[in-house]
PDB file of N, CA, C and O in Angstrom:
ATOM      1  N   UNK A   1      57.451-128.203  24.394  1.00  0.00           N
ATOM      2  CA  UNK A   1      58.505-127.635  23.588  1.00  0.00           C
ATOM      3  C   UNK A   1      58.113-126.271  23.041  1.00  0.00           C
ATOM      4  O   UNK A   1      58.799-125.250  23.091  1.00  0.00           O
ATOM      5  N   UNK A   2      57.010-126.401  22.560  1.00  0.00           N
ATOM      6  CA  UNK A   2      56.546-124.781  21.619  1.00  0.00           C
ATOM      7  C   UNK A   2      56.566-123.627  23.055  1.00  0.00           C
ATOM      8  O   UNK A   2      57.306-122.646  22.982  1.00  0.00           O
ATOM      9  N   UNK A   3      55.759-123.837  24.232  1.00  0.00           N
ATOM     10  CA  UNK A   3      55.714-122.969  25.255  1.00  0.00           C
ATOM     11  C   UNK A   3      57.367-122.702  25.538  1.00  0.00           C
ATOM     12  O   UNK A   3      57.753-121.544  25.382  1.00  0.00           O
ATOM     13  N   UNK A   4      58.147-123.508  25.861  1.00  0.00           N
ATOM     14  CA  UNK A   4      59.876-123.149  25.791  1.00  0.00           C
ATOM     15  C   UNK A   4      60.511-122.202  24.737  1.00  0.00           C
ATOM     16  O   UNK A   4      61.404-121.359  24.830  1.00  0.00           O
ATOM     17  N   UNK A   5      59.804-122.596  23.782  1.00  0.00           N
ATOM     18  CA  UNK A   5      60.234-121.955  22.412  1.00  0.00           C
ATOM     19  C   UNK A   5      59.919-120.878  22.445  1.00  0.00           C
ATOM     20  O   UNK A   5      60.722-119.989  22.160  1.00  0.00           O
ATOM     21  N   UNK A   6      58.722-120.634  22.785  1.00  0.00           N
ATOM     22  CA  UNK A   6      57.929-119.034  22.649  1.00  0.00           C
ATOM     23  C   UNK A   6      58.498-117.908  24.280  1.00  0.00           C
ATOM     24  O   UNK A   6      58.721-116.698  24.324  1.00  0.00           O
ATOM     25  N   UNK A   7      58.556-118.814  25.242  1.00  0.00           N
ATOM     26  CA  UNK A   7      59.535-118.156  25.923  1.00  0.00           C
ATOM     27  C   UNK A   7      61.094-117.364  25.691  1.00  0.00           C
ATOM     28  O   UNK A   7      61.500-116.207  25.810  1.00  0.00           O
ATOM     29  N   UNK A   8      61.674-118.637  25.310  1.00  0.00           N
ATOM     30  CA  UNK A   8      63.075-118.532  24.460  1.00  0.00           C
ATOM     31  C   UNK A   8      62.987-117.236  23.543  1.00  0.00           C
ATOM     32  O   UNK A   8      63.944-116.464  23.483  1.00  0.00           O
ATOM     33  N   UNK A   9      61.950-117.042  22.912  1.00  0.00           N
ATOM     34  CA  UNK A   9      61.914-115.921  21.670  1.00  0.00           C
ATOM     35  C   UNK A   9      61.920-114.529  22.872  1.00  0.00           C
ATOM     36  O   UNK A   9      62.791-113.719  23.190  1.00  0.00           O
ATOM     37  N   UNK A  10      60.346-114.769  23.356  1.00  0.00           N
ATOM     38  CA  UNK A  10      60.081-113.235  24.656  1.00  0.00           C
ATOM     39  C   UNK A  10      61.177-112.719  25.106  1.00  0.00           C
ATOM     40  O   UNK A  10      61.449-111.521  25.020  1.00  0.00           O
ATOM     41  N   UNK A  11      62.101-113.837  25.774  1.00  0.00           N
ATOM     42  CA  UNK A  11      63.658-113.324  26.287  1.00  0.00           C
ATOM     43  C   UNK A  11      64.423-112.744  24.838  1.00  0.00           C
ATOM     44  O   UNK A  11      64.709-111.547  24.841  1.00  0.00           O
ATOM     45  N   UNK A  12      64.727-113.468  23.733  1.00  0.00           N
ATOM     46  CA  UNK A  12      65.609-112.855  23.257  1.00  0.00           C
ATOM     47  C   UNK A  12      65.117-111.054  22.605  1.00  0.00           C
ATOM     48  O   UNK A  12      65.784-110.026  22.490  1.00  0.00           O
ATOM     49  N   UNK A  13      64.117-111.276  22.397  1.00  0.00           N
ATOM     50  CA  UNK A  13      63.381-109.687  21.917  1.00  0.00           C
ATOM     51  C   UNK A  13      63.621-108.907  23.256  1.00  0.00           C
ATOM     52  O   UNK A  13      64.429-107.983  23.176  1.00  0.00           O
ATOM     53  N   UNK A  14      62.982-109.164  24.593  1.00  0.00           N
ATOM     54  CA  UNK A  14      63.539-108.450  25.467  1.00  0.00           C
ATOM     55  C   UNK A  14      64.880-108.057  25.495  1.00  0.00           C
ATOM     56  O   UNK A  14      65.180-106.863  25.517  1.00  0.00           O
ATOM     57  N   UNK A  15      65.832-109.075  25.496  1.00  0.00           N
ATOM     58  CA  UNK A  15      67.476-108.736  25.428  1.00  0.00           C
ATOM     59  C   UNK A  15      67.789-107.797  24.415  1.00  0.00           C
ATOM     60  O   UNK A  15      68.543-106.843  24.607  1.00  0.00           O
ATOM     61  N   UNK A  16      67.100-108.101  23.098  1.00  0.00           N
ATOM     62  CA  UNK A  16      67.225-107.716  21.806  1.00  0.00           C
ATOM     63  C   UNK A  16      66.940-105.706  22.624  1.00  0.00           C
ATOM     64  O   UNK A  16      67.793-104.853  22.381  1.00  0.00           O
ATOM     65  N   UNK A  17      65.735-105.373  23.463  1.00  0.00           N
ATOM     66  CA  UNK A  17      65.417-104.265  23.934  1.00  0.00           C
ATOM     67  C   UNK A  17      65.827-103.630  25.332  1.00  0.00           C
ATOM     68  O   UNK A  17      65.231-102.926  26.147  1.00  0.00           O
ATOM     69  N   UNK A  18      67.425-104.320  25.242  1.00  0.00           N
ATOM     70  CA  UNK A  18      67.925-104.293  26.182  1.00  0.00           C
ATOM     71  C   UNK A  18      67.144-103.499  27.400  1.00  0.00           C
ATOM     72  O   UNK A  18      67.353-102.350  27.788  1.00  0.00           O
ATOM     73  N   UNK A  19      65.935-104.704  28.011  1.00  0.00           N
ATOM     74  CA  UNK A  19      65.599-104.253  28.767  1.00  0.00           C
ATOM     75  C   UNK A  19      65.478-105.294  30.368  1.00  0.00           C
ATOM     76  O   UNK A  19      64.705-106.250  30.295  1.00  0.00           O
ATOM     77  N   UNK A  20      65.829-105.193  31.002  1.00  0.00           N
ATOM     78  CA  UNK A  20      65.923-106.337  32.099  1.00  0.00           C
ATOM     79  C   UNK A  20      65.024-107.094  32.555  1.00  0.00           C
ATOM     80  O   UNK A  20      64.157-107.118  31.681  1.00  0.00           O
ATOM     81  N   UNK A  21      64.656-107.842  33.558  1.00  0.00           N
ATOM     82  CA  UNK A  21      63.661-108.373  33.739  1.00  0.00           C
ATOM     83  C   UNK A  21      62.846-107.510  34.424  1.00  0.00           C
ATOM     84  O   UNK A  21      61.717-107.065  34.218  1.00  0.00           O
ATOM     85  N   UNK A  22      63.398-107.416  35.003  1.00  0.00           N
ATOM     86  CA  UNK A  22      62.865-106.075  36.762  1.00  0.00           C
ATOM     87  C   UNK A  22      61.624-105.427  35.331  1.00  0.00           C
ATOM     88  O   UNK A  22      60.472-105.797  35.105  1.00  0.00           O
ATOM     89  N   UNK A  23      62.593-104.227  34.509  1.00  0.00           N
ATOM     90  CA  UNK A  23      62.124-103.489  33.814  1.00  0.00           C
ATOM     91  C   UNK A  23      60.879-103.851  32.857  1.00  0.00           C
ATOM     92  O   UNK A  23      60.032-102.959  32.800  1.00  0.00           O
ATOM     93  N   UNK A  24      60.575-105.228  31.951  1.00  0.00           N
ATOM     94  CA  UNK A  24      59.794-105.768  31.463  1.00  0.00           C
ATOM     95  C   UNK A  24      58.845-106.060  32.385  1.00  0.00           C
ATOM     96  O   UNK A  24      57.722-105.646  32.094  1.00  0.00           O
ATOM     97  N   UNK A  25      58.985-106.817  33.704  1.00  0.00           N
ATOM     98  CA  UNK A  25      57.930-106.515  34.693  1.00  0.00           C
ATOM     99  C   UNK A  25      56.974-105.618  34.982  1.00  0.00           C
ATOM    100  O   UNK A  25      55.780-105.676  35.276  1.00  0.00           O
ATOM    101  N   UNK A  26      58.140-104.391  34.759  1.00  0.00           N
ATOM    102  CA  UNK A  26      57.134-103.113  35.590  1.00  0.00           C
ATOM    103  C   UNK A  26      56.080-102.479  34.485  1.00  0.00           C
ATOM    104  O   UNK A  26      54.910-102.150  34.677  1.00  0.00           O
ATOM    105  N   UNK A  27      57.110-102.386  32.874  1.00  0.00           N
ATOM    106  CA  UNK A  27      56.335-101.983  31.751  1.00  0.00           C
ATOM    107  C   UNK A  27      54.872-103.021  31.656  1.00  0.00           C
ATOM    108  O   UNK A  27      53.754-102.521  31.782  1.00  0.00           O
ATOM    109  N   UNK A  28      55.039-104.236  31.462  1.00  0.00           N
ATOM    110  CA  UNK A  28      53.855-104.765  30.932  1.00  0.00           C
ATOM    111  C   UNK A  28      52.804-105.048  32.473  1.00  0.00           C
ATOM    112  O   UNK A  28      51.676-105.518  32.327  1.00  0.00           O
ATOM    113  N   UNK A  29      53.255-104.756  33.659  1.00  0.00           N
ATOM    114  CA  UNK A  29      52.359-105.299  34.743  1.00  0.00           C
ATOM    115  C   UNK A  29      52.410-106.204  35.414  1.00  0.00           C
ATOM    116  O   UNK A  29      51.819-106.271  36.492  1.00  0.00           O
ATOM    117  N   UNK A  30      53.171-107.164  34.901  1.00  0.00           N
ATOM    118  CA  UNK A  30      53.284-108.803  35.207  1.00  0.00           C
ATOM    119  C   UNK A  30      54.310-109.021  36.197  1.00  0.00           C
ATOM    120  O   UNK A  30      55.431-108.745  35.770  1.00  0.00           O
ATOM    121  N   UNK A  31      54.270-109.468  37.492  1.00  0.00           N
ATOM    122  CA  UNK A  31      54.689-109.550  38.502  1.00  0.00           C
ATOM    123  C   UNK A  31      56.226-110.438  37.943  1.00  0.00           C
ATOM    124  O   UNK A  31      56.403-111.365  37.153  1.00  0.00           O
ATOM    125  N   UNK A  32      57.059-109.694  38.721  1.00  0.00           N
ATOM    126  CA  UNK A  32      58.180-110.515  38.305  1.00  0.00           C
ATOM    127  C   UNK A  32      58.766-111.910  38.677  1.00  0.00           C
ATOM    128  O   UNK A  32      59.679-112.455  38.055  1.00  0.00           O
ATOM    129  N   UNK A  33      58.163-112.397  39.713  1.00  0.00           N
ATOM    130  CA  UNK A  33      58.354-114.087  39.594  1.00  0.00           C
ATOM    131  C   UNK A  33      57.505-114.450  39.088  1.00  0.00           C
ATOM    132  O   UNK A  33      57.180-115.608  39.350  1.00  0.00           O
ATOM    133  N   UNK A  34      56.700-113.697  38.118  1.00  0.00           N
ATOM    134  CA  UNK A  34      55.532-114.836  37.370  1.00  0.00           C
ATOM    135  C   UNK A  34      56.661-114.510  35.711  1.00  0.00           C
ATOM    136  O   UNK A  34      56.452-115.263  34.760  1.00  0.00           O
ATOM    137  N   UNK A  35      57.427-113.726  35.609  1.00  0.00           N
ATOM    138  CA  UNK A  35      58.216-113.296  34.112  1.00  0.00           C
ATOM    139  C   UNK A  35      59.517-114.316  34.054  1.00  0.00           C
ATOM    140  O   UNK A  35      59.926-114.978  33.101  1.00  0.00           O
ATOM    141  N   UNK A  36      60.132-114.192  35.693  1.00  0.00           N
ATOM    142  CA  UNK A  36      61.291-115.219  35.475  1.00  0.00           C
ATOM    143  C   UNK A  36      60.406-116.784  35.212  1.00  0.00           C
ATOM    144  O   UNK A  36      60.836-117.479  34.292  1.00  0.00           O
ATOM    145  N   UNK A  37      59.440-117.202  35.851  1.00  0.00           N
ATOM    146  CA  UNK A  37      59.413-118.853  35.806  1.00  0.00           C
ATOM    147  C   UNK A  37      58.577-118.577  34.084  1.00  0.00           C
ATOM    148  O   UNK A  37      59.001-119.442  33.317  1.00  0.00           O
ATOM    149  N   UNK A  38      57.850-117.899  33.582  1.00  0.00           N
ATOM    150  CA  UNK A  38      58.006-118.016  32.304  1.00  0.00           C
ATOM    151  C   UNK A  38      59.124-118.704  31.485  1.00  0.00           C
ATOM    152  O   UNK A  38      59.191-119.811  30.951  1.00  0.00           O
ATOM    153  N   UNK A  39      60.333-117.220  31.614  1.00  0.00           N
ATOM    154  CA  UNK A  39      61.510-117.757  31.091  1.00  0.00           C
ATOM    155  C   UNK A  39      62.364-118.755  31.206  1.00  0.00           C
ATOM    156  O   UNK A  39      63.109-119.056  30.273  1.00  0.00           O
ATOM    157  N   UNK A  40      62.364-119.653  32.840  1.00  0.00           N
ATOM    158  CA  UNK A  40      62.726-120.404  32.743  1.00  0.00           C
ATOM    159  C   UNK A  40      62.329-121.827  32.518  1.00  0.00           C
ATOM    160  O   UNK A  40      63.046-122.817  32.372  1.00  0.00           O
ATOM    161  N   UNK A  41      60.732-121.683  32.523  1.00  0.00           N
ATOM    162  CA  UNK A  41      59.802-122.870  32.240  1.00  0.00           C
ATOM    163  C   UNK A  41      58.931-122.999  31.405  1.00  0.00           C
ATOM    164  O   UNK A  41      58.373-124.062  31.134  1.00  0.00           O
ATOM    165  N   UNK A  42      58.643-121.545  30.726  1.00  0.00           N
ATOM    166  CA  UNK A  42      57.398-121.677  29.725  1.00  0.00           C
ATOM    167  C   UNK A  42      55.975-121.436  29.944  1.00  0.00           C
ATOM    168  O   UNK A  42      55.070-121.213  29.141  1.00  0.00           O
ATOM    169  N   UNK A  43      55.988-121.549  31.470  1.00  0.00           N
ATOM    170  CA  UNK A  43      54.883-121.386  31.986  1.00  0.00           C
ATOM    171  C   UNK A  43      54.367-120.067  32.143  1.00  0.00           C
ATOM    172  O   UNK A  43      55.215-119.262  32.528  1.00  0.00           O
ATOM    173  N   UNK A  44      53.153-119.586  31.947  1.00  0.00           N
ATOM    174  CA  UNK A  44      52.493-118.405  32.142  1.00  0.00           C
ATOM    175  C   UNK A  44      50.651-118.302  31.475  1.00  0.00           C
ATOM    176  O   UNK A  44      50.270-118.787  30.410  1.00  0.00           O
ATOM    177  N   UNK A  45      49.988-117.708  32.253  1.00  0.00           N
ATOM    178  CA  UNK A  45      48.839-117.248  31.592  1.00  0.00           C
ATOM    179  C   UNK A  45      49.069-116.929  30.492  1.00  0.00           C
ATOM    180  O   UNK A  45      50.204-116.876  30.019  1.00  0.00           O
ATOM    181  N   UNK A  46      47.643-116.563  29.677  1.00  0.00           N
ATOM    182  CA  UNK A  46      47.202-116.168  28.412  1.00  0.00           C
ATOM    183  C   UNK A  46      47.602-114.646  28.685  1.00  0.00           C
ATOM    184  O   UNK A  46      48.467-113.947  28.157  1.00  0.00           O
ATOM    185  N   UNK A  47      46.721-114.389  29.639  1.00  0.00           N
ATOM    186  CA  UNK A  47      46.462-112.424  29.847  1.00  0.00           C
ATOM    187  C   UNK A  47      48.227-111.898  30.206  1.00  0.00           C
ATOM    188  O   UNK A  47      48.627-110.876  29.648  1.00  0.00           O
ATOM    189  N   UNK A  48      49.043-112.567  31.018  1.00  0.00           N
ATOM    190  CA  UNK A  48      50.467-112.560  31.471  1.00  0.00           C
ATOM    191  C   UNK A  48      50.985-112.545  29.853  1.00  0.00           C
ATOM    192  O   UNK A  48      51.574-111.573  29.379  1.00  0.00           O
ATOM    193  N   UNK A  49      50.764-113.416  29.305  1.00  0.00           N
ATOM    194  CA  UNK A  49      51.684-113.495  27.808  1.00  0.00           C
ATOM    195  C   UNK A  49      50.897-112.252  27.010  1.00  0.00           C
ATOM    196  O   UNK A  49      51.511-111.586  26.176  1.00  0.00           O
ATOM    197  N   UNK A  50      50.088-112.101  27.191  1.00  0.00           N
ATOM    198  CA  UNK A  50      49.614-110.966  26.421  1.00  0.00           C
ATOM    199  C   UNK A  50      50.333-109.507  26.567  1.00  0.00           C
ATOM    200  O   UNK A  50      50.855-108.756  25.743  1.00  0.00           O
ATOM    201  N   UNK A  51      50.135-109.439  27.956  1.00  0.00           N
ATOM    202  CA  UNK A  51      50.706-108.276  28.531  1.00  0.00           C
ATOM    203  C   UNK A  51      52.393-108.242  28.237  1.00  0.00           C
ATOM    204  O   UNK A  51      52.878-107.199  27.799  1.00  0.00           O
ATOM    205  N   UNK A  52      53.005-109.076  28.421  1.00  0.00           N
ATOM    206  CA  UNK A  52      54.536-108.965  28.386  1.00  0.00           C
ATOM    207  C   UNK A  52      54.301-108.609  26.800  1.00  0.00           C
ATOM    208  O   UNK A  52      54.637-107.477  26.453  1.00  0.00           O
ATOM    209  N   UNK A  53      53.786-109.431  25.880  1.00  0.00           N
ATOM    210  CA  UNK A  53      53.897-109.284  24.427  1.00  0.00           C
ATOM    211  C   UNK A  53      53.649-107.632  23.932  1.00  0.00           C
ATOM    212  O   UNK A  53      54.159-107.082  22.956  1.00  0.00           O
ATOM    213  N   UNK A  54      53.026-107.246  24.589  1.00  0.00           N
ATOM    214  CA  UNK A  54      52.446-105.962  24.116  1.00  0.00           C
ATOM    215  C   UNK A  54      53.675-104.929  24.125  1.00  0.00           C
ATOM    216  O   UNK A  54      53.685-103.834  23.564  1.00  0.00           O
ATOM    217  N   UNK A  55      54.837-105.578  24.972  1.00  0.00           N
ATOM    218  CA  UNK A  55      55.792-104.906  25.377  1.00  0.00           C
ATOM    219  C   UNK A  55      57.132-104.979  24.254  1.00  0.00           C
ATOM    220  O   UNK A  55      57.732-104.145  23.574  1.00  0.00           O
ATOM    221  N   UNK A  56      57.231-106.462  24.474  1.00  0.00           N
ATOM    222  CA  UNK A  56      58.507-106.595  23.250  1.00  0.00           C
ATOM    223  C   UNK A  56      58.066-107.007  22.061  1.00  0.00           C
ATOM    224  O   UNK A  56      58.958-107.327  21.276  1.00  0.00           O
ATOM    225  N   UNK A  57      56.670-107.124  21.583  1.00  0.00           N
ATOM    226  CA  UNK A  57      56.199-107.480  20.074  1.00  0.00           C
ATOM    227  C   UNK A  57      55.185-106.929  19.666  1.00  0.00           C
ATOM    228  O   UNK A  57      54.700-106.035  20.359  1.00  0.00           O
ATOM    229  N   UNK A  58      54.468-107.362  18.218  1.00  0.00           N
ATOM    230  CA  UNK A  58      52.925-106.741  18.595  1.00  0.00           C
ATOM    231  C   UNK A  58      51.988-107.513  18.141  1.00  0.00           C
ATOM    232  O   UNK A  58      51.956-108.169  17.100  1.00  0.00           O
ATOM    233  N   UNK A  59      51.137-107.389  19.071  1.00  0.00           N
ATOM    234  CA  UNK A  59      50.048-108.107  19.302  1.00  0.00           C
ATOM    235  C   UNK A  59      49.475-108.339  18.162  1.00  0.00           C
ATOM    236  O   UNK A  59      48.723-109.307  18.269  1.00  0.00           O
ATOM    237  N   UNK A  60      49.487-107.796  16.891  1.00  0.00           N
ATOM    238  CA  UNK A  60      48.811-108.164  15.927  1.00  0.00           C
ATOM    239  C   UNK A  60      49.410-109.239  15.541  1.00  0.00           C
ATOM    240  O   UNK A  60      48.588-109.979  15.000  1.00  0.00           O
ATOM    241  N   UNK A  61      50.470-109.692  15.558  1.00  0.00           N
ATOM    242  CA  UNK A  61      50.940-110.851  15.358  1.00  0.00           C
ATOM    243  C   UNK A  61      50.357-112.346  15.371  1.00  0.00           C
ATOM    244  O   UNK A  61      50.019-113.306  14.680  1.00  0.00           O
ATOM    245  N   UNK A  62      50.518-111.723  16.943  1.00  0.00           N
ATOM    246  CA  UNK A  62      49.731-112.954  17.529  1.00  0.00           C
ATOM    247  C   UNK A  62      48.584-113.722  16.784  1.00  0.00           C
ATOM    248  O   UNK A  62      48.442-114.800  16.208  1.00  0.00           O
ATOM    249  N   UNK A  63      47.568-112.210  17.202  1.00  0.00           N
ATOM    250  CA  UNK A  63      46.182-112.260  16.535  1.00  0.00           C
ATOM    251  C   UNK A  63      46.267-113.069  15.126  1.00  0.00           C
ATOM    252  O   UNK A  63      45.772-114.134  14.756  1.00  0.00           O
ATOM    253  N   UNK A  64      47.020-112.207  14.561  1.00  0.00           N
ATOM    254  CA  UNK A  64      47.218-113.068  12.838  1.00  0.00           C
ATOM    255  C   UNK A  64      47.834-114.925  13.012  1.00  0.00           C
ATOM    256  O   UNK A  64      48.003-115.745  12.109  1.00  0.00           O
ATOM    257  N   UNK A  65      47.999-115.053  14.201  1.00  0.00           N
ATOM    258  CA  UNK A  65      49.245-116.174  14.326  1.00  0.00           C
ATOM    259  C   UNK A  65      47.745-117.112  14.441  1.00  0.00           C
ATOM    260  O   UNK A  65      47.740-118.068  13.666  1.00  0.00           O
ATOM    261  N   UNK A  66      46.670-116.982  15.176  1.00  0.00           N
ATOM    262  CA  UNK A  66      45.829-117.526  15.666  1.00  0.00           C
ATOM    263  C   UNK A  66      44.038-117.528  14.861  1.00  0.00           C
ATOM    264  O   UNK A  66      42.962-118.076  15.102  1.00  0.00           O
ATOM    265  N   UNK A  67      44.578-116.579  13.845  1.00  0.00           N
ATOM    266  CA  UNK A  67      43.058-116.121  12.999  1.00  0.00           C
ATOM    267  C   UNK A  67      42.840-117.466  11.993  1.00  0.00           C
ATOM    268  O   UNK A  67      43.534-117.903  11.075  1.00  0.00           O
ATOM    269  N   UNK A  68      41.939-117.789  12.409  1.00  0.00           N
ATOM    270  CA  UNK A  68      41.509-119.211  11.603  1.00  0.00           C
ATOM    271  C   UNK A  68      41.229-119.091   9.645  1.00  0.00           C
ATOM    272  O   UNK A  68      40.811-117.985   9.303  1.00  0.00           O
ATOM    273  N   UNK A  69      41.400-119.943   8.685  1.00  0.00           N
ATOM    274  CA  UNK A  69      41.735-119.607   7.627  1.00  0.00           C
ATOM    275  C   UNK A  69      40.556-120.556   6.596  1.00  0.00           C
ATOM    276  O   UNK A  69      40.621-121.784   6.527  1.00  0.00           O
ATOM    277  N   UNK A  70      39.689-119.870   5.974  1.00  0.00           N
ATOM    278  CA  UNK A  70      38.820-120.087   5.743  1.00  0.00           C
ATOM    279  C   UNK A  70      38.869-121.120   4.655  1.00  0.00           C
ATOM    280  O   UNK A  70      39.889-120.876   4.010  1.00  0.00           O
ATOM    281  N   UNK A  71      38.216-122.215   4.117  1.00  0.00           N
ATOM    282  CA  UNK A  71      38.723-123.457   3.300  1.00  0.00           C
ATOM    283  C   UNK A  71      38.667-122.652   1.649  1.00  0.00           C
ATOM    284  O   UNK A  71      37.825-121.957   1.081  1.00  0.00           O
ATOM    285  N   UNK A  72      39.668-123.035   1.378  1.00  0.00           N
ATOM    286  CA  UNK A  72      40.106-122.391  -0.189  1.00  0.00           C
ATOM    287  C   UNK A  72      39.701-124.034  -1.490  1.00  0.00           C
ATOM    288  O   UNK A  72      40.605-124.847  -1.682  1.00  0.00           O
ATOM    289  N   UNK A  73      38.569-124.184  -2.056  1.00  0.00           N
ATOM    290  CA  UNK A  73      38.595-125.069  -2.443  1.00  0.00           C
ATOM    291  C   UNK A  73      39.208-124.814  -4.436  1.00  0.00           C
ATOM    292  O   UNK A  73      39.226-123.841  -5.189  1.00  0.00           O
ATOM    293  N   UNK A  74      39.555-126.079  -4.554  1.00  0.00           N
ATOM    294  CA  UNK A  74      40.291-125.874  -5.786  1.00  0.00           C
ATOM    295  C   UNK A  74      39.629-127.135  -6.794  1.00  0.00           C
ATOM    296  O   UNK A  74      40.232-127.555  -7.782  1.00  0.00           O
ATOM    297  N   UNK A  75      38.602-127.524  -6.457  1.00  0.00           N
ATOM    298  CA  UNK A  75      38.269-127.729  -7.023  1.00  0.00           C
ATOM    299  C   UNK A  75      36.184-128.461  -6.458  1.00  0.00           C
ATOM    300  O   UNK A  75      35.708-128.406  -5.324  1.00  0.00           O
ATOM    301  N   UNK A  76      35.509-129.009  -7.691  1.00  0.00           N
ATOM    302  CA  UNK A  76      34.003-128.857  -7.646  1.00  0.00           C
ATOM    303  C   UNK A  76      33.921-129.972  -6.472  1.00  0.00           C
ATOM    304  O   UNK A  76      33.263-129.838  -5.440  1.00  0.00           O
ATOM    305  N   UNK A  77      34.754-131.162  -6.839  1.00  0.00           N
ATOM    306  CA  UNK A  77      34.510-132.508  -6.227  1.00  0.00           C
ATOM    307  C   UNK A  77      34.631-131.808  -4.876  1.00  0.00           C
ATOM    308  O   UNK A  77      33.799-132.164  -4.041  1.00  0.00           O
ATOM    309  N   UNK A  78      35.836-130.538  -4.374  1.00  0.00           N
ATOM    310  CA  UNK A  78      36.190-130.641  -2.899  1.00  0.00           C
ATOM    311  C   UNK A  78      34.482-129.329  -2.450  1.00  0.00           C
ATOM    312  O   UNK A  78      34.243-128.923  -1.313  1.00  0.00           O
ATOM    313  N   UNK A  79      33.843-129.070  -3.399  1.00  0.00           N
ATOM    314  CA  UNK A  79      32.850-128.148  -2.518  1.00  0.00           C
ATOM    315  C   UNK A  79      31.805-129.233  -2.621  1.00  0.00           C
ATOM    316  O   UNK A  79      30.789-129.035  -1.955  1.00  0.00           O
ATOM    317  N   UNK A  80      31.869-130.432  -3.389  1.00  0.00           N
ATOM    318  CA  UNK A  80      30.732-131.072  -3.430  1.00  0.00           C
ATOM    319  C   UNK A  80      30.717-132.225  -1.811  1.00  0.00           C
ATOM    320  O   UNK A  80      29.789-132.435  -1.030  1.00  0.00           O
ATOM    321  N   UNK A  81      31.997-132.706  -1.812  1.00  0.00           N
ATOM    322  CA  UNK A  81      32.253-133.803  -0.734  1.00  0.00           C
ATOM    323  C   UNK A  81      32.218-132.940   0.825  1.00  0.00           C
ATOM    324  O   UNK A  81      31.764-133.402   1.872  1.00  0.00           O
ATOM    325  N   UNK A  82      32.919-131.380   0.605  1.00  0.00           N
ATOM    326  CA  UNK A  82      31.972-130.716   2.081  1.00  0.00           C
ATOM    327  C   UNK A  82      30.697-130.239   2.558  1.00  0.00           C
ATOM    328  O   UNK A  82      30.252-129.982   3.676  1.00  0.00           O
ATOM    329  N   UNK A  83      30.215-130.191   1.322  1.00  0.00           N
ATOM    330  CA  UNK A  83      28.508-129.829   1.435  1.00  0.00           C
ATOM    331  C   UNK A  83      28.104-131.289   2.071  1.00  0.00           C
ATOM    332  O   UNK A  83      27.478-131.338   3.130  1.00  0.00           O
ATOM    333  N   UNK A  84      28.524-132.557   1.315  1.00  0.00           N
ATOM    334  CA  UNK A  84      27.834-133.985   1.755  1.00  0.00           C
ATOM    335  C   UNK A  84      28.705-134.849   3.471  1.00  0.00           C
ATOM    336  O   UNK A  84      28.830-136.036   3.772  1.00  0.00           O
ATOM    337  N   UNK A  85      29.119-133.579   4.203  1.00  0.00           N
ATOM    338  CA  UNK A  85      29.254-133.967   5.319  1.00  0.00           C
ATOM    339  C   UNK A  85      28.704-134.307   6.122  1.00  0.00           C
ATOM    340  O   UNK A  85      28.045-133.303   6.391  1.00  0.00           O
ATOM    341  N   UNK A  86      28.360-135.208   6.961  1.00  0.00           N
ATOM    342  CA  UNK A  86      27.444-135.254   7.892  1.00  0.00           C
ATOM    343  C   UNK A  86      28.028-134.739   9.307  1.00  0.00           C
ATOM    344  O   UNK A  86      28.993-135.160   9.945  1.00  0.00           O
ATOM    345  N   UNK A  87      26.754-133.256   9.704  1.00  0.00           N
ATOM    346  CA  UNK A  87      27.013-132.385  10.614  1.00  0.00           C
ATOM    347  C   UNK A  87      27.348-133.399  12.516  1.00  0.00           C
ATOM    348  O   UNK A  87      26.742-134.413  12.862  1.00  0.00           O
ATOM    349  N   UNK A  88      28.229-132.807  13.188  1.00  0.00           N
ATOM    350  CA  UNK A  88      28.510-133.101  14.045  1.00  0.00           C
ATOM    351  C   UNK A  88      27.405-133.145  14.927  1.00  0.00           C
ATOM    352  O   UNK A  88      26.572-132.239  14.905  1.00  0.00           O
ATOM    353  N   UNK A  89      27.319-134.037  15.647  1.00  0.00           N
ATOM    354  CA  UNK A  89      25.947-134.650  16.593  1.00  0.00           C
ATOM    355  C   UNK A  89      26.384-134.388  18.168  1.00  0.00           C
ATOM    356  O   UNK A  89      27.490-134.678  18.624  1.00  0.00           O
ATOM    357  N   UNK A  90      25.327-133.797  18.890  1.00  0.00           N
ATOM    358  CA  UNK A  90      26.255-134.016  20.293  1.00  0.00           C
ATOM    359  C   UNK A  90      24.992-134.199  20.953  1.00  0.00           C
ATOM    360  O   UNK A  90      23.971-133.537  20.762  1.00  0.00           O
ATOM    361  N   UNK A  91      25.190-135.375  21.925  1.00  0.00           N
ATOM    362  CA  UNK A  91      24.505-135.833  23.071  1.00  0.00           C
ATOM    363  C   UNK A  91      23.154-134.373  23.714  1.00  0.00           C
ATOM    364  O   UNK A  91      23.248-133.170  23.471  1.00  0.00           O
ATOM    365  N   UNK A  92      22.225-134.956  24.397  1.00  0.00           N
ATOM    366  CA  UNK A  92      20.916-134.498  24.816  1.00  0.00           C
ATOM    367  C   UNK A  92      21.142-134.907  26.457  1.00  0.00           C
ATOM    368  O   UNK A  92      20.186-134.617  27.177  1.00  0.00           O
ATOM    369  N   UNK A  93      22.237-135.511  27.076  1.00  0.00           N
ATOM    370  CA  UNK A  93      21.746-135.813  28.031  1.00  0.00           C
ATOM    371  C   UNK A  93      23.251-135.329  29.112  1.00  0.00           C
ATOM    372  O   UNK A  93      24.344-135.525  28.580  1.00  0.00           O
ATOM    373  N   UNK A  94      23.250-134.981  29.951  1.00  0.00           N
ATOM    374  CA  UNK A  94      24.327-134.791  31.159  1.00  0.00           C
ATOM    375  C   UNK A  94      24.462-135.970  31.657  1.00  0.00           C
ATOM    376  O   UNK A  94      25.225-136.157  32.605  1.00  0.00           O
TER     377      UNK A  94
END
């Protein structure tokens, strides 16, 4: 659903820049049967969504959409109970 969704948006900002498909193709690089089955399926690379994005949005967005958010504690008990975590363990053997 979210990949549909985020398609759904790419098209309407494109439309919004009244710019066609052909034309969004040629600006961002991205081969144009890889832009239509986007739009009609959601489907596409990372570097493909990047590139079209650079075109009808901006990338800082993204970036901000995806920048991880550092723990805000509000109180002693919540810095005391993450200090007394016990650290994640991972296997020694293949």
């Amino acid at each position: 659903k979210a990949a549909r969704k985020i398609a759904h948006n790419v098209r309407e900002r494109r439309l919004q820049l009244e710019l066609t498909q052909a034309g969004l193709a040629k600006r961002s690089g991205v081969p144009l049967p890889t832009l239509r089955k986007f739009e009609q399926q959601g489907t596409i690379s990372l570097e493909s969504f990047l590139k079209l994005y650079s075109v009808v949005g901006d990338l800082s967005d993204v970036i901000a959409a995806t920048t991880a958010e550092k723990n805000e504690f509000t109180s002693i008990n919540e810095v005391l109970e993450e200090s007394n975590r016990v650290p994640r363990q991972r296997g020694k053997r293949q």
